[in-house]
Structures are given as structure tokens and as C-alpha cells.
C-alpha positions as CSV (number, residue, x, y, z in Angstrom):
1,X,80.0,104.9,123.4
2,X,80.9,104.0,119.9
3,X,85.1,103.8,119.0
4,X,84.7,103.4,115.0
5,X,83.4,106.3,113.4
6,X,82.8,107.0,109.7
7,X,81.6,110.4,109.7
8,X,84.0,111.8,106.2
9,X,81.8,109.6,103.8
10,X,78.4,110.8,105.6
11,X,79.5,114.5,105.3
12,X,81.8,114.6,102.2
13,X,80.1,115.7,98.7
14,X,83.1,116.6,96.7
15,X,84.2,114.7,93.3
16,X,85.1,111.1,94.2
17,X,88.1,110.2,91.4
18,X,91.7,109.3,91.1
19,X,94.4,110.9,89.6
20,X,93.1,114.5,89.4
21,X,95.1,115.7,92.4
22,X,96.2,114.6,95.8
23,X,93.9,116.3,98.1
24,X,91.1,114.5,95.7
25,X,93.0,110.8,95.9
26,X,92.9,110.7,99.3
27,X,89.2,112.1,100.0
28,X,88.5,109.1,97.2
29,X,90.4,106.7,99.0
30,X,89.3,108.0,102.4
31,X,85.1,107.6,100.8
32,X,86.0,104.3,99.7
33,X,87.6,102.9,102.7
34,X,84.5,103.7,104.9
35,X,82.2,102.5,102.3
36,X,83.9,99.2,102.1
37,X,84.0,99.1,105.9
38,X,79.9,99.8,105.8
39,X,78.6,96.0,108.1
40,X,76.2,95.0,105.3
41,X,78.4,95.4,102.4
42,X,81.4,92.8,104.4
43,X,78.5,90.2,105.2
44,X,78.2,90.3,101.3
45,X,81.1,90.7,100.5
46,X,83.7,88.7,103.0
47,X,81.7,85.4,102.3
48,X,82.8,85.4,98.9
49,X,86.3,86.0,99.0
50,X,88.7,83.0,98.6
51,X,91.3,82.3,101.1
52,X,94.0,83.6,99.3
53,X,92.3,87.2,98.7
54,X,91.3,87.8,102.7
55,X,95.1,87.4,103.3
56,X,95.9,89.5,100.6
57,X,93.2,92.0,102.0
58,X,95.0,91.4,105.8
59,X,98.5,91.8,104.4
60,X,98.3,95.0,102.6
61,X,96.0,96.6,105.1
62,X,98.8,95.4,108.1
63,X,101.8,96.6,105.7
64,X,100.4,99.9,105.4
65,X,99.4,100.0,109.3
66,X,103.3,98.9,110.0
67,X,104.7,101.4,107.7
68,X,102.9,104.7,108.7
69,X,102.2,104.2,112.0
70,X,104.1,104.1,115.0
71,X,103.6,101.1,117.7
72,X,101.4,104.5,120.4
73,X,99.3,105.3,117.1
74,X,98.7,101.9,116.2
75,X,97.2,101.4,119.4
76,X,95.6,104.9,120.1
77,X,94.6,104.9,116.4
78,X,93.4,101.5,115.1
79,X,93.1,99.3,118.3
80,X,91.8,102.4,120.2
81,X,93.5,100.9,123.0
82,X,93.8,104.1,124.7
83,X,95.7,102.0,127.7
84,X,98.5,101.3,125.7
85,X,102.4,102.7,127.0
């Protein structure tokens, strides 16, 4: 059985924009996050980065992990290590 899923984007068709209102910023960011995610776009994509923006890329995305997540939901949520104490 699959972990990942990415069902929003497949389902969603509401406006995609920022800065009309919040419930629309985060069903933007939400749509863009799984579309980045999407395996053919990071073969394109990840090749061409330079060294500096992949860490940039880890950093923020770890930052944000860090900051809104406690240690259970980082590992329930993102590592889906359902094991985890």
C-alpha cells in the first residue's frame, strides 16, 4: 500500500491564486506543493538545480517541518513512521 498520497490537486477545481484570501493561499500552495512533488517534473527539474538551491530547497522545507510540527507528527506525518514513541 501506497504512504504518499496527492489526492487535493487531482480533486480540487477552485481558483488557484495568491493574495485573494486565506482559505485560497493555502488551497494554491497546497496545488502547488503536490504538483512540484509530481516524479517526472523532479527528474526535470532536480537535475538542474545548482548546489546551493537544493540546500536552499532542503532548508526551508526542514525550517518549516521544525516549526509546525511536533517531533510524533513529524514522524506520523512526513516520515509516516507510524512506529515512532
Amino acid at each position: 500500500m501506497k504512504k504518499h498520497t496527492h489526492d487535493f490537486v487531482e480533486s480540487y477545481d477552485g481558483f488557484i491564486g495568491f493574495g485573494y484570501d486565506r482559505p485560497t493561499d493555502e488551497h494554491t500552495v497546497c496545488c502547488y506543493l503536490q504538483k512540484l512533488s509530481d516524479d517526472r517534473l523532479m527528474q526535470t527539474l532536480l537535475p538542474r538545480l545548482s548546489d546551493p538551491d537544493l540546500e536552499k530547497v532542503f532548508s526551508f522545507v526542514s525550517a518549516l517541518l521544525k516549526k509546525h510540527l511536533s517531533e510524533a507528527e513529524y514522524h506520523r506525518l512526513f516520515l509516516k513512521d507510524d512506529h515512532h514513541a
